[in-house]
LODO-359500 format. One record per atom (N, C-alpha, C): residue in three letters; x, y, z. Coordinates in pm, whole numbers, plus 50000, padded with zeros to 5 digits. Layout:
<sites>
ALAXYZ...
</sites>
This chain:
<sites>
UNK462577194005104UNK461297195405168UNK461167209405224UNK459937214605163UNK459707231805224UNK459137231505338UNK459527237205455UNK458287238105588UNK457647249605569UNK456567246205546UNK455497256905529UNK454667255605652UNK453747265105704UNK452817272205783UNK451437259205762UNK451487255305636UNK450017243605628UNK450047235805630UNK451787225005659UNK451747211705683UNK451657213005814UNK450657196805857UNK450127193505969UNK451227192106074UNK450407190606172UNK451447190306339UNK451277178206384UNK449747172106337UNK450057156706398UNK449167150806340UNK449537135906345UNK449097123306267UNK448157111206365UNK447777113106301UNK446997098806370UNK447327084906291UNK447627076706410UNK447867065506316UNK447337053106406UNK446047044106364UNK445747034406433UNK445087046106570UNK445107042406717UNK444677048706786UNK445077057406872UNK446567060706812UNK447367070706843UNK447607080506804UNK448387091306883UNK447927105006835UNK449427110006804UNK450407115006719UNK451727118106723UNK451657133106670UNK452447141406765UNK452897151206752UNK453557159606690UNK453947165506549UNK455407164506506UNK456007180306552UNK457007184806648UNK457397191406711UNK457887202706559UNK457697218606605UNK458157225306501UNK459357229706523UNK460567222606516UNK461747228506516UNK462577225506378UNK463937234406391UNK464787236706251UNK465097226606231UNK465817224306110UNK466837207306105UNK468077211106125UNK468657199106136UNK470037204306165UNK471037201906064UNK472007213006026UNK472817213505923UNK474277202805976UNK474097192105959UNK474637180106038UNK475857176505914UNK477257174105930UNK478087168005793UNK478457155405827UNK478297147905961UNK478727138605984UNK480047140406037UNK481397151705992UNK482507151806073UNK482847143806182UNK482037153806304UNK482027148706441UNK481817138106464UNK480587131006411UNK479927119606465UNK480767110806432UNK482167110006276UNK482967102006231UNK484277100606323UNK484657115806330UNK485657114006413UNK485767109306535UNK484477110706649UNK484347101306742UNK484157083506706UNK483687085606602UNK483977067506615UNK485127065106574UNK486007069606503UNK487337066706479UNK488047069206573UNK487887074906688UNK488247078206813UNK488127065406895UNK486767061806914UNK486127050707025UNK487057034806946UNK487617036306822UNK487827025806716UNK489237023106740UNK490227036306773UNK491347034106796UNK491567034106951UNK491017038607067UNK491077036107186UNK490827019307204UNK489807013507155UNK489327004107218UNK490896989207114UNK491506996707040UNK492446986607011UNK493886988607067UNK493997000607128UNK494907004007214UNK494686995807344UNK493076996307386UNK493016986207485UNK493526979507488UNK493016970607369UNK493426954807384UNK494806951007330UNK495396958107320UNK497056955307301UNK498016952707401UNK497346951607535UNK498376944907622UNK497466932607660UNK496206932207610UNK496016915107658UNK496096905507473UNK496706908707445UNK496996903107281UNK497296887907326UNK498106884207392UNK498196867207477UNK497096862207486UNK496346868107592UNK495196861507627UNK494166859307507UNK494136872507413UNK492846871307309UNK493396857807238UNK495006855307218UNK495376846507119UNK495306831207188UNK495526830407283UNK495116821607391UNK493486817007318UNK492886822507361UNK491326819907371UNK490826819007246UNK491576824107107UNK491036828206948UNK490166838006935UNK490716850707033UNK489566857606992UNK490446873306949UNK491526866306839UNK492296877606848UNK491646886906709UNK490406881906664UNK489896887706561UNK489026900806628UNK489056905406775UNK488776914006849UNK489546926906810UNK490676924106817UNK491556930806786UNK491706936406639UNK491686924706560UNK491476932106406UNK490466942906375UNK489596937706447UNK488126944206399UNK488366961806412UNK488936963406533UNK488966976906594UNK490176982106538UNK490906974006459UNK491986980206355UNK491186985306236UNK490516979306191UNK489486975106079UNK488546988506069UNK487946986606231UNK487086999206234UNK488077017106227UNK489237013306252UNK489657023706257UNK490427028606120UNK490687020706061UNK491187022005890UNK490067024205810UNK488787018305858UNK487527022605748UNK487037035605813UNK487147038205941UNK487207054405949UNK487577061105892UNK489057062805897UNK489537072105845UNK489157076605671UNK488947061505624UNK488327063505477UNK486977071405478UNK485957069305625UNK484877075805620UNK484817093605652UNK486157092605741UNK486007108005769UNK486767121905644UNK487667109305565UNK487887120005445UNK486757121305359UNK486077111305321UNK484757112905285UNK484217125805290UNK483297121505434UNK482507136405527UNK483587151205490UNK484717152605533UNK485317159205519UNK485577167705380UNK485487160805231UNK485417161705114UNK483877169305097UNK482807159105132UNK481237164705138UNK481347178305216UNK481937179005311UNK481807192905359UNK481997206505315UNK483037198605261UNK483647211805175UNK483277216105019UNK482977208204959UNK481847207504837UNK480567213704846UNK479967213004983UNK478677218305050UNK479087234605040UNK480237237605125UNK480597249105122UNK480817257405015UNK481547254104936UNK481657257604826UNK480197263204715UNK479277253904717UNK478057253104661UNK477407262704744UNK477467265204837UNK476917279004915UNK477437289104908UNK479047291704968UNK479277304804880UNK480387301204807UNK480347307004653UNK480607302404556UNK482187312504567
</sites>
């Protein structure tokens, strides 16, 4: 999508009026945003590794998997991003 000087600034829709602000986009790879959840994915199962009794107690030790789970399909997501990044790069300067 080209931003040009003659697409509109705002829309009307129904009896509202929307604005669309003129700023850049952002050259975003996902990295960061992956590695913090693989972050928040392995903290939160570190948590729960000293109440592992109680979750198993109660059956809710699939708490625990999950945030294993989330943290193994991270890592599959951040080599991903990581791969895209560098492919990006490449394709820019050659």
């Amino acid at each position: 999508m080209e931003l040009r000087d003659d697409q509109t600034t705002q829309h009307e829709i129904g009896n509202r009026t929307y604005i669309v602000a003129d700023v850049e986009p952002l050259d975003v790879d996902g990295v960061r945003t992956v590695e913090v959840g693989v972050g928040v994915w392995l903290v939160a199962f570190i948590a729960l590794l000293p109440f592992y009794g109680a979750l198993q107690d109660s059956g809710r030790t699939w708490w625990l998997w999950t945030c294993l789970a989330g943290f193994g399909l991270g890592l599959f997501g951040l080599e991903y991003c990581r791969r895209r990044r560098k492919t990006r790069a490449e394709l820019v300067d050659p």
